[in-house]
N, C-alpha and C positions, 0 to 999 in steps of 0.2 A: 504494500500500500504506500502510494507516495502520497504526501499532503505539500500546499505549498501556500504559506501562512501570510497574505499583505494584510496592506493597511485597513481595506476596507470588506476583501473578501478573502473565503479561505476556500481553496480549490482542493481535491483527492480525488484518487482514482486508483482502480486495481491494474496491475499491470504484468504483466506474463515474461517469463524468463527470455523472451524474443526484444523485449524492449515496448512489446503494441501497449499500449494504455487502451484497455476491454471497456473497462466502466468510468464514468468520472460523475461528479455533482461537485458542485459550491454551498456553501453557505454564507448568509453576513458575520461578516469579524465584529466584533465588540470591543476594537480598537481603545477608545476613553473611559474603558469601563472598567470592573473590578477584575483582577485577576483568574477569577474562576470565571468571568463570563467570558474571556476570550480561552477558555480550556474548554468551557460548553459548545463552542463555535466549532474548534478544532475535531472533536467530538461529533460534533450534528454533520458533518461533512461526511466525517468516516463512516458513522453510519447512515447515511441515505447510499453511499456506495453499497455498502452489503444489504441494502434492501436492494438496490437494484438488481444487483447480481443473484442471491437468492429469494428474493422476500422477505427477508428478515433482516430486523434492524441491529446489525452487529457486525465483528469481524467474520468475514467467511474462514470457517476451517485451515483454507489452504494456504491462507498468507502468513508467512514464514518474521514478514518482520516489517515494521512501519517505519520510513522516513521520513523527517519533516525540514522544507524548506524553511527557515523563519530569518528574517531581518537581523543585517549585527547593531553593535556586536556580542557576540557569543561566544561560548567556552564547548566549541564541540567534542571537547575529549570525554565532558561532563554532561552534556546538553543542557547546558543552563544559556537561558536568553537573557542579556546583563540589560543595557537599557536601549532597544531601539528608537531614534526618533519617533517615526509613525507606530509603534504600537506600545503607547506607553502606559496599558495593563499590565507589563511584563518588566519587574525591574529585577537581576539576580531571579530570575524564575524559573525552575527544576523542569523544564517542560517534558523532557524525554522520560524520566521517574512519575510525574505525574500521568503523562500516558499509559506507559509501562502499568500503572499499577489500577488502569481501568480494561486495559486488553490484554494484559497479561502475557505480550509478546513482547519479544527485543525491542529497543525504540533507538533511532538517532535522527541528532540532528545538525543542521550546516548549514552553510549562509547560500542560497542559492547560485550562483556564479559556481562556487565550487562544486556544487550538487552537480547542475548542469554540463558541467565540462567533466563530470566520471561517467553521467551518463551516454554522453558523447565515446566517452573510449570504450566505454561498454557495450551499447549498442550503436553509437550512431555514427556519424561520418568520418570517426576515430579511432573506430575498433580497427584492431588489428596492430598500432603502434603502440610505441612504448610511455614516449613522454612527448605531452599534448602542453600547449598552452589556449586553454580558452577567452573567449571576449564574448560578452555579450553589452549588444549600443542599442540603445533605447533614450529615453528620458536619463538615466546614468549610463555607467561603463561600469560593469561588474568584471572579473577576470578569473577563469580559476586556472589552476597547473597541476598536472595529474603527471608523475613520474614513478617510471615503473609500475603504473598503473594503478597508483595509490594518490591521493589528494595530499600537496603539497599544504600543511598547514600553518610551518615554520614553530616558533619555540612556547607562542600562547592560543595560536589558534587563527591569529590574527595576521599573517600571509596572504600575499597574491590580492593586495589590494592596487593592482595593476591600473585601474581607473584615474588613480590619484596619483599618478606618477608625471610629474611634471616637467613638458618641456621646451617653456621659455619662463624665466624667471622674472621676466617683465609681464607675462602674459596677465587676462583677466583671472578678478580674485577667485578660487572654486569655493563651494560651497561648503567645504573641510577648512575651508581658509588657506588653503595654498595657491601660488599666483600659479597660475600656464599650466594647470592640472588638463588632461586629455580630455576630462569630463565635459572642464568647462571650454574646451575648442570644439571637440568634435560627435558629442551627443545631439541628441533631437536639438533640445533649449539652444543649442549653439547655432546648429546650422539655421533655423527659424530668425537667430537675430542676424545671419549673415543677408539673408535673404532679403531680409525688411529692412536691412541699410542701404542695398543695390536699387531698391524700388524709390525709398527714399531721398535719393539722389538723380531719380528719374528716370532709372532703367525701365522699359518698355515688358512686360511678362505677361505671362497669362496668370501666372501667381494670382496677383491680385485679382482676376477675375471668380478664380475657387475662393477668394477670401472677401467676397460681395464688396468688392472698391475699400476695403480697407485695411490699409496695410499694416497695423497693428494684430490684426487678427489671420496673417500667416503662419504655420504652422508646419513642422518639418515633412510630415505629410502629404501637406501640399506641395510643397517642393519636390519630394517625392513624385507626387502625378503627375507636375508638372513637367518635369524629368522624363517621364515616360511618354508624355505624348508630344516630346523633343523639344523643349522652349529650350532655348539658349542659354538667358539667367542662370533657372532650375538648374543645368550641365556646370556651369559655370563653380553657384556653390558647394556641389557635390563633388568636385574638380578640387574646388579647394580642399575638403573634408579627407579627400583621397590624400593630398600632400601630405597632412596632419599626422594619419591616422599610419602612412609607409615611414612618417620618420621614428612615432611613437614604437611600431612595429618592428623597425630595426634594430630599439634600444632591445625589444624583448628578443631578439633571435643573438643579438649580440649576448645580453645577459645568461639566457638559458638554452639557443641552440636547440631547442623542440625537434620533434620528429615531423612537424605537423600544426598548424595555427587554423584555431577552426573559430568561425565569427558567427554570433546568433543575435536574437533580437530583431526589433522593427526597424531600427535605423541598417542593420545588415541586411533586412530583405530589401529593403531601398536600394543598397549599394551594389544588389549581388552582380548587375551586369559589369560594375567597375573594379571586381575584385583583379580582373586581368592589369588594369592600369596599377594597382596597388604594387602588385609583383614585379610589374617593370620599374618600377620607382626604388623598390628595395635596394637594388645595389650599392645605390647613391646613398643609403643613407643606414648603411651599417660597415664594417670590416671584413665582415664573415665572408671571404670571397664566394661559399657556396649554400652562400641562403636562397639563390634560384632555385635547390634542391628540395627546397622546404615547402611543402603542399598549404595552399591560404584555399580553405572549402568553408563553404556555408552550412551549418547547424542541421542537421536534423529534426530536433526539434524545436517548434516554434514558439508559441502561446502555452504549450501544456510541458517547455522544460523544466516549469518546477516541479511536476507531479513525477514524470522519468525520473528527475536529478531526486528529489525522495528519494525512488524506487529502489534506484541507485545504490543509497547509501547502503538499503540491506538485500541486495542482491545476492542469496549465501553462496551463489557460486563467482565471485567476484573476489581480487585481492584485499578488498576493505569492504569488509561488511559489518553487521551486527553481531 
């Protein structure tokens, strides 16, 4: 069973030793609320899964062991959630023991990015290697590192916050507080404000037409569609996001040398026809003479990689499991 815990909702689903997610349900998070109400949440999710799959409101029989996506930061060696911004029910909270002691199965838990990128080498566009580094670009940049096929956590748990790795020291503040964070260049909120500066200097787009004549209400998205049905701009700042995103990339092939860089997310399915320009860029901006060698593929999974990257965690024929 993977769970995968935000702000507002909590997603599971059962998911087969193939990697298929069979069943899934949501339920509302109880995000402001007491700490047993976002346990009850977690809870109502898992079960509406096992009613779907047998009728009954429970874990099914065959599920070996539950994983849970949840927000950092967190102590996954303990599965304790310390104090996420958006779910701030949960401060220093036993979440995995508290499961554990209502289904009576193995429980763990991890910060999504890292989920996501085991279940990548598990099942998805990454089995088969050794050691993966993941990205997932959306609204942030999560990253995880899976070596020897085990999740890279470093000394507290607190590893592979690749997002935040910055690089320009002049650049805009990120949201961690650090300047020229990748986050804040080359996520959705970035490319949106590169878009509405080009308009607002007068550039000619269809952007602002998906944005009913107002160019504050652009959105990376748009850009996105825009992009797809060839506006120039739209190329333009996705062009740019590509520069960004092959020099951030080179620091990570230079640093860790992967088998393999696999990129998920909504900002990734925007980019996937550019992944080709990505890799031609790389040489320039790494040492590694043969990072050519290094495969840049798109995610497997989409929307539902927190519930896989769960799965993931207790996959008992997997090198890290429960």
């Amino acid at each position: 069973m993977g769970v995968d815990v935000g702000g507002t909702k909590v997603a599971a689903g059962l998911v087969d030793e193939s990697g298929t997610i069979l069943q899934h349900a949501r339920a509302p998070m109880a995000a402001k609320g007491e700490a047993s109400a976002g346990l009850t949440a977690v809870i109502s999710a898992i079960e509406a899964v096992g009613k779907q799959f047998d009728g009954h409101a429970g874990l099914p029989a065959a599920v070996a062991g539950i994983g849970i996506c949840a927000p950092g930061p967190l102590n996954p060696n303990r599965g304790v959630v310390i104090n996420p911004p958006n779910l701030p029910c949960w401060r220093n909270y036993p979440l995995a023991d508290e499961v554990a002691k209502i289904f009576r199965v193995p429980v763990k838990v991890d910060n999504d990015a890292n989920a996501a990128a085991l279940a990548e080498a598990q099942w998805g566009t990454g089995r088969g290697y050794r050691n993966l580094f993941y990205a997932t670009i959306g609204t942030g940049i999560g990253t995880g590192i899976i070596i020897d096929g085990r999740i890279y956590h470093g000394r507290t748990g607190a590893a592979a916050e690749g997002g935040h790795v910055s690089i320009d020291y002049r650049g805009p503040r990120c949201g961690c507080g650090k300047p020229g964070c990748i986050e804040a260049l080359a996520a959705g909120p970035a490319i949106a404000r590169r878009a509405r500066a080009k308009l607002s200097a007068g550039r000619e787009s269809g952007m602002l037409a998906l944005a009913g004549g107002e160019i504050e209400a652009v959105t990376s998205e748009m850009v996105g569609q825009a992009f797809a049905e060839g506006d120039a701009v739209a190329r333009e700042v996705l062009l740019e996001t590509v520069d960004l995103l092959a020099l951030w990339l080179g620091n990570m092939v230079d640093l860790l040398e992967p088998d393999v860089m696999i990129i998920g997310g909504g900002v990734a399915a925007m980019l996937s026809p550019l992944l080709g320009e990505i890799s031609k860029r790389l040489p320039e901006c790494c040492i590694n003479s043969r990072c050519g060698e290094i495969p840049l593929l798109i995610a497997r999974y989409g929307a539902d990689a927190g519930i896989a990257g769960g799965a993931a965690l207790c996959n008992p024929r997997a090198p890290l499991h429960c």
